[in-house]
C-alpha positions in Angstrom: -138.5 37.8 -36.0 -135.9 38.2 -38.7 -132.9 39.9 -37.2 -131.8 39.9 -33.4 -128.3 41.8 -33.1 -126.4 43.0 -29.9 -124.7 45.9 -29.5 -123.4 48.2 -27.2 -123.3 52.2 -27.0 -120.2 53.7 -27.6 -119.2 57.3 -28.5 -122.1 59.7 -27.5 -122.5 63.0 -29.7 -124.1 66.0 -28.5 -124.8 68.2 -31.6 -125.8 71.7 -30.9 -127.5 72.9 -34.3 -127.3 76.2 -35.6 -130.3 78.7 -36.1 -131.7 77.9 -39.6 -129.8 75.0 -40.6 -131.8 72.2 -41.7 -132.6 69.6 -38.8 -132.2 66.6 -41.1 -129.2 67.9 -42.9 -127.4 68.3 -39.8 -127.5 65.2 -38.4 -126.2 63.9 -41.6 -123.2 66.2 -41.7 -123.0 65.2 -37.8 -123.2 61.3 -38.3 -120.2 61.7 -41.3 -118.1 64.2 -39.2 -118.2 62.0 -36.5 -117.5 59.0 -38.8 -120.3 57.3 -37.0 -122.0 54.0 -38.4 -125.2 52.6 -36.8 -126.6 54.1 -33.9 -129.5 55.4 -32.3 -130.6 59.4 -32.5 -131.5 60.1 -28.6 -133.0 62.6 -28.8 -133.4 65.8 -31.0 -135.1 68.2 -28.8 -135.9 72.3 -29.8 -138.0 74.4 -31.8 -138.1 75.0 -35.1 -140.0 78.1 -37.3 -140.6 75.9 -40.1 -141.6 72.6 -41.4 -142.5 69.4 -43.1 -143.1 65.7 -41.8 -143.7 62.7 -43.7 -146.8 60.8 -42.2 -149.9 58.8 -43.2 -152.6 61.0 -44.4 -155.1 58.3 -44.8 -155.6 56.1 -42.0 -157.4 53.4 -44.6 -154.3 53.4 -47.1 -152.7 51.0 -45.1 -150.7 49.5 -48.0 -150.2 53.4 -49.5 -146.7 55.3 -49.0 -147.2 58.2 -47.1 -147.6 61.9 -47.7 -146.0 64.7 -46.0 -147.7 67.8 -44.4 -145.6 71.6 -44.1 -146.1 74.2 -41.6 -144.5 77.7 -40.4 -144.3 79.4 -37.3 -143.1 78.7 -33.8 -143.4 74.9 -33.5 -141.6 72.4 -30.5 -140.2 69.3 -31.8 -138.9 66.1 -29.7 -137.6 62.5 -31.4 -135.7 60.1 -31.9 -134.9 57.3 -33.8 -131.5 55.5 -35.4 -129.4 55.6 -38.2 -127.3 53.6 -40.8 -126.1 53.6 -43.6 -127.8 53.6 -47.9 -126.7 50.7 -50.1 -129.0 52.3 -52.4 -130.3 55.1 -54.0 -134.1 55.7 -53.6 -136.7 58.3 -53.1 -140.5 58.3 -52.7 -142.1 61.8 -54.3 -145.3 61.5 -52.3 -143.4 61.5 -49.1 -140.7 63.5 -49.8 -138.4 61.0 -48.2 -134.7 60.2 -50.1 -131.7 58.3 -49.5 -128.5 59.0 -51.5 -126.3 55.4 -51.9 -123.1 55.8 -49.8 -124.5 58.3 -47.0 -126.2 58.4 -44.1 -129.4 56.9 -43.3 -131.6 58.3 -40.9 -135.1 57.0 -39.5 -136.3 59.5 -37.4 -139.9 59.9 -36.0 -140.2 63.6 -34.2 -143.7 64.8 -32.4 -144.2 69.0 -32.8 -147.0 70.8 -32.0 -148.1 74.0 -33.9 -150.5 76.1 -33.2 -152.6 74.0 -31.4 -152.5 71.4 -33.5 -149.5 68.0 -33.1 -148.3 65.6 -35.8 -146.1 63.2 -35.2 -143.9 61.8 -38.4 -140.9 61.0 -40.2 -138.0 64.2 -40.0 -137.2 64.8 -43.6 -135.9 67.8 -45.1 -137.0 71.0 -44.5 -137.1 71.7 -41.1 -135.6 75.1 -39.9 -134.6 75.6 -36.6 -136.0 78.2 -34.8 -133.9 80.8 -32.3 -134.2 84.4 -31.4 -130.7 83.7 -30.1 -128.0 83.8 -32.1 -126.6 80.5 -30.5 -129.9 78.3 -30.2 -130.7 75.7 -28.0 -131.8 72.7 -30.0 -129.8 69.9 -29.4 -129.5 66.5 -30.5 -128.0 63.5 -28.9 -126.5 60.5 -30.9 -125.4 57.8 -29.8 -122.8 55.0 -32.0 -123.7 51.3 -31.2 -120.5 49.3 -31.7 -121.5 45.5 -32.8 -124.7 45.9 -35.6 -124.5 46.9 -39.2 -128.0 48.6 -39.8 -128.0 49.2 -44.1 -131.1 50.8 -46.0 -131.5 48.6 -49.5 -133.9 49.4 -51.9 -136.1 46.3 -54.3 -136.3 45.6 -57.4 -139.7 45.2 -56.6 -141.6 48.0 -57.5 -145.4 48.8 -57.8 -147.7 51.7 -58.0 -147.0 53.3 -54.5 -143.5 52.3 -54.7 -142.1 53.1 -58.3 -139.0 53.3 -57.1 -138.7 50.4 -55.2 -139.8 49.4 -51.8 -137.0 49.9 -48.8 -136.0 47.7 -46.2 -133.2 47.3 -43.9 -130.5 44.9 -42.9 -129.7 44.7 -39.9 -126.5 42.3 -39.3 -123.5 42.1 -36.7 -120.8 44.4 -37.8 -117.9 43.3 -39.7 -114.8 42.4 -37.5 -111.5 44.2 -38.5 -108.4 41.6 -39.4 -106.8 41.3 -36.1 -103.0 41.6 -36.4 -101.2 38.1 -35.9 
């Protein structure tokens, strides 16, 4: 095992998203409202009338990146996942997945089910909630875990699935603040 950090969960975020507004976006512009650092994404539970997941499309291209599939209509999402922050820029075309250096990171697996049919994947952008309300009712529970530092970094390393580089992630105790003497 590489990493093994302990944290604790601190300040808990309920985020009420808007009808419309991007799924991934929003718990961006959550996580740097809040000013939170690492933590876990409870749960993101709702509906949303459009879509896109990034997800293996091949189950034999084990060593491939993976693709991303789009879809419309009424679909019900649940996930979860965690967050961080980018050290580095870096974006995969094929899956549609970015991260911009100095903002949030988030890894976020969510399940929907469409019209008969279920995917489970990566959020990434693009997902619209769905309401015939103007207040909705997708919600989305974060929670800050004082005590680990998780970073996205992005190799040098590159190949032909990865031209960009290949992502990974630190994971280290958090930096202590200087107490005062």
């Amino acid at each position: 095992m590489h990493s093994v950090v302990p944290a604790n969960v601190g300040k808990v975020v309920f985020a009420h998203l808007e009808p419309q507004e991007d799924v991934l976006l929003g718990l961006i512009d959550v996580i740097e409202r809040e000013q939170l650092q690492s933590g876990l994404i409870m749960t993101i539970t709702g509906a949303v009338s459009e879509g896109r997941l990034s997800l293996p499309l091949r189950p034999e291209g084990v060593n491939e990146s993976p693709g991303f599939v789009e879809f419309t209509g009424l679909s019900e999402v649940q996930g979860s996942g965690y967050f961080g922050w980018n050290a580095d820029d870096w974006r995969n075309d094929k899956s549609q997945i970015r991260h911009d250096k100095g903002r949030p990171h988030i890894h976020c697996h969510v399940a929907v089910a469409n019209a008969g049919t279920s995917h489970v994947g990566h959020l990434i952008e693009g997902c619209k909630v769905r309401s015939v309300h103007p207040i909705s009712h997708f919600v989305a529970i974060l929670a800050e875990t004082p005590g680990v530092e998780l970073t996205m970094h992005c190799s040098e390393e590159t190949n032909e699935q990865y031209p960009y580089g290949i992502p990974y992630y630190n994971v280290a105790p958090a930096s202590v603040p200087p107490q005062p003497a």
